[in-house]
TIMARVEX-412162 format. One record per residue (C-alpha): x, z, y. Coordinates in steps of 0.25 Angstrom, whole numbers, plus 2048, in hexadecimal, padded with zeros to 3 digits. Example, Ala and Ser with C-alpha at 12.3 -4.5 7.8 and 13.67 -1.06 7.14 Angstrom:
83181F7EE;83781D7FC;
//
This chain:
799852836;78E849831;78C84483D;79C84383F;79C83A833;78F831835;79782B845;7A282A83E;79D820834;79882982A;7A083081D;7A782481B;7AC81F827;7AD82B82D;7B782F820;7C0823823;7BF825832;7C583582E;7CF82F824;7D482582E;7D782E839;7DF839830;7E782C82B;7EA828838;7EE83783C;7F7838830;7FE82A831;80182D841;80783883E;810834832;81382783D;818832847;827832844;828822845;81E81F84F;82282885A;824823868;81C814864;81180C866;80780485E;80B7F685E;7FA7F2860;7F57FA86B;8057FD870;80380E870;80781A86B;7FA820869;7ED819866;7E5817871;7D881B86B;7DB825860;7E982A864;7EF829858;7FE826857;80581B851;809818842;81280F839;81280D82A;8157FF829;8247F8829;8287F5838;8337FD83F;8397FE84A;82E7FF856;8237F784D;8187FA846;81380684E;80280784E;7F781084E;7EF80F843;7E480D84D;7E8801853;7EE7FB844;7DF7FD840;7D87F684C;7E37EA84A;7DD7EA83B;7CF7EA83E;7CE7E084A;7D77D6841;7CE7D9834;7C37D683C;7C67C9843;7CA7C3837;7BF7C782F;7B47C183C;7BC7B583A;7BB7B482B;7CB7B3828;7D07B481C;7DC7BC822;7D47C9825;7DF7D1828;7DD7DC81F;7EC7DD81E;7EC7E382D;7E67F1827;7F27F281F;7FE7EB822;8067EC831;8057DE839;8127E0840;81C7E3831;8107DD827;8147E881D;8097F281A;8067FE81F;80880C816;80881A817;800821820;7FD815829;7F580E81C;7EE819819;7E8819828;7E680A828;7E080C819;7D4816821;7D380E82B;7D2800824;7C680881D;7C080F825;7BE80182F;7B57FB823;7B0804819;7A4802822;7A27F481A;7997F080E;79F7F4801;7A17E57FD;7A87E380A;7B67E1804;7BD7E5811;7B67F280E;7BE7F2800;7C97EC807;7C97F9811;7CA802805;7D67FC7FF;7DE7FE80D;7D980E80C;7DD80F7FD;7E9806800;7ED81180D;7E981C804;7F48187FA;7FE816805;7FD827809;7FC82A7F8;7ED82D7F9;7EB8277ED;7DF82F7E5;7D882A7F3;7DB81E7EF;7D781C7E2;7CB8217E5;7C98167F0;7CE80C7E5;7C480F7DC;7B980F7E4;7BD8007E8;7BF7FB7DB;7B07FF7D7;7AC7F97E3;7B37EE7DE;7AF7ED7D2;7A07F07D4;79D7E67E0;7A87DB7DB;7A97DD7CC;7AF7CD7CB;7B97CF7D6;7C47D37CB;7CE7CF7D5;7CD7DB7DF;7C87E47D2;7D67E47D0;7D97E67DD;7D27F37DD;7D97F77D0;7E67F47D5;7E57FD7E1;7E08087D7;7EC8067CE;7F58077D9;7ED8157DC;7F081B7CD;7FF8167CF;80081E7DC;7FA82B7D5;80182B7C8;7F78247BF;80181B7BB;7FA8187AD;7EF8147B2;7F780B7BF;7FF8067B4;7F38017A9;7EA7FB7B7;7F67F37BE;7F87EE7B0;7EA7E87AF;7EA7E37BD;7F67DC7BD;7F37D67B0;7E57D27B6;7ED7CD7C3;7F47C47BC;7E97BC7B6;7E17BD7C2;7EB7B97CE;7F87B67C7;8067BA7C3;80B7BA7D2;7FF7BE7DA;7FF7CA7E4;7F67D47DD;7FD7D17D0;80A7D47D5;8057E07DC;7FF7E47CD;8097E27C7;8147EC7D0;80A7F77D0;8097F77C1;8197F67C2;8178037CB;80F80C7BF;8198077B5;82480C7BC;81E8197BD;81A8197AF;8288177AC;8268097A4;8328037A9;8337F879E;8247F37A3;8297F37B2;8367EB7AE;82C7E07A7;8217DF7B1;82B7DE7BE;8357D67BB;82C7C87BA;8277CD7C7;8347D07CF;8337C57D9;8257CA7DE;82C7D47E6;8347E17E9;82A7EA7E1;82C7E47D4;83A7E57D7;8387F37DB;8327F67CF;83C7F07C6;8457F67CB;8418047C8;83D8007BA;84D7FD7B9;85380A7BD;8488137B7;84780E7AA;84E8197A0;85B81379D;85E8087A7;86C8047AA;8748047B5;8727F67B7;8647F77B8;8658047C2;86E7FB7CA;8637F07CB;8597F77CF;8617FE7DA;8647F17DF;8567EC7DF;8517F87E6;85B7F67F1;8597E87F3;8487EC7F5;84C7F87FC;8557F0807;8487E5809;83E7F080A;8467F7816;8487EA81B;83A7E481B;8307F481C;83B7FC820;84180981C;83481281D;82B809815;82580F808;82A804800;839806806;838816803;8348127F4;8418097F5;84A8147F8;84381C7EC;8458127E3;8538107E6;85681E7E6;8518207D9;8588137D3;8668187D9;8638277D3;8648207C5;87381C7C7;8808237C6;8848207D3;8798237DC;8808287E8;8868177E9;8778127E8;87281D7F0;87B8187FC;
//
């Protein structure tokens, strides 16, 4: 076995090479149902040339598009990440590891997770101050998350942030980066106190370092909307969305569900947030269609809000 391990890398890559494989196997065969009788739109065949494996989609595209091995999505990935990165271009194409060029919506599920091994184990093999190196772990924690292997990922988390903090103790910036992905891993596993009192912190900290309107600040500030929703603080939920409304459907989301579930809301407010769920619902088909995790929540969502009315059957239809 030693000798198995020392040609494949040694214990680390040989790990990742192992991991990447059994992701690939599970995410064909989840991709089974939708991908039969197609081909890969990159090489143009139903089974990979080299490895056989069969063909997967976890993005948005429907119809005939979007159909790939995971093979051929990860050779597209690291010819493009390195032509960029000879050329010293600022556009690295990182984005290739984790979102489809056909649809431009990310990849999730099963697909993410084997794009997450994959992302790794291509350059774990790098210094440990090569941020692409730390860049590869985020995409396996973030493919980690996606298939609810979250303890896995928290301990990736952890072990970038004292990375983080050990080799760039003045890059506050990406401190809070690190912090944010580790929050997002104690919302997912039910530590919502502890989601809740971090999101606070780094949103309040966003805000002074990037701005109001910034990407990572809005991102903040949704997730610590998430832990208060699940710690029932309703009122909090209210206050903290409603300036942000405009900044897109999962403030609105959110608001909604502070509406309908806090104790005592009128039928008016029921009503609202019905209407506002079927109004994100009807994009969501529209733009990811009706098999996305984000249109699934929808349906949820909707369902729950209509359940707290009289006449459910009317809303239901």
């Amino acid at each position: 076995m030693c000798k198995k391990i020392h040609r494949g890398g040694n214990a680390e890559q040989y790990h990742a090479n192992e991991k990447y494989k059994e992701a690939v196997a599970e995410a064909v065969a989840e991709c089974a149902d939708d991908t039969k009788d197609q081909t890969c739109y990159i090489c143009t065949q139903a089974l990979h040339w080299k490895t056989k494996e069969g063909l997967v989609r976890g993005c948005s595209c429907r119809g005939t598009a979007g159909f790939a091995h995971v093979s051929c999505l990860v050779e597209q990935a690291k010819i493009l990440f390195a032509e960029a990165e000879e050329n010293n271009l600022d556009d690295r194409q990182w984005w290739r590891w984790h979102t489809c060029s056909l649809c431009e919506q990310f990849y999730h599920g099963v697909v993410r997770c084997a794009l997450g091994w994959a992302c790794w184990k291509t350059y774990l093999g790098r210094p440990e101050t090569n941020l692409d190196r730390m860049d590869a772990m985020t995409q396996l924690g973030n493919g980690l998350g996606e298939v609810n292997k979250h303890e896995e990922r928290i301990a990736i988390v952890e072990t970038q942030l004292s990375i983080m903090v050990r080799l760039w103790p003045r890059s506050e910036l990406s401190a809070l980066d690190m912090k944010h992905n580790l929050a997002r891993c104690y919302l997912q596993t039910g530590r919502y106190e502890e989601a809740a009192r971090l999101f606070r912190l780094i949103y309040a900290r966003r805000k002074v370092l990037d701005g109001a309107n910034r990407d990572d600040t809005i991102r903040a500030a949704h997730q610590l909307a998430a832990s208060l929703i699940e710690l029932g603080r309703y009122d909090q939920v209210k206050s903290l969305v409603l300036p942000l409304l405009r900044q897109g459907r999962r403030f609105r989301l959110s608001y909604a569900t502070a509406l309908y579930m806090t104790a005592g809301a009128s039928r008016a407010e029921v009503l609202e947030a019905v209407a506002i769920c079927e109004e994100l619902l009807c994009r969501d088909r529209r733009v990811l269609g009706p098999s996305h995790p984000d249109t699934l929540d929808g349906f949820r969502e909707i369902d729950r809000a209509c359940m707290t009315l009289e006449d459910y059957r009317k809303f239901k239809s």
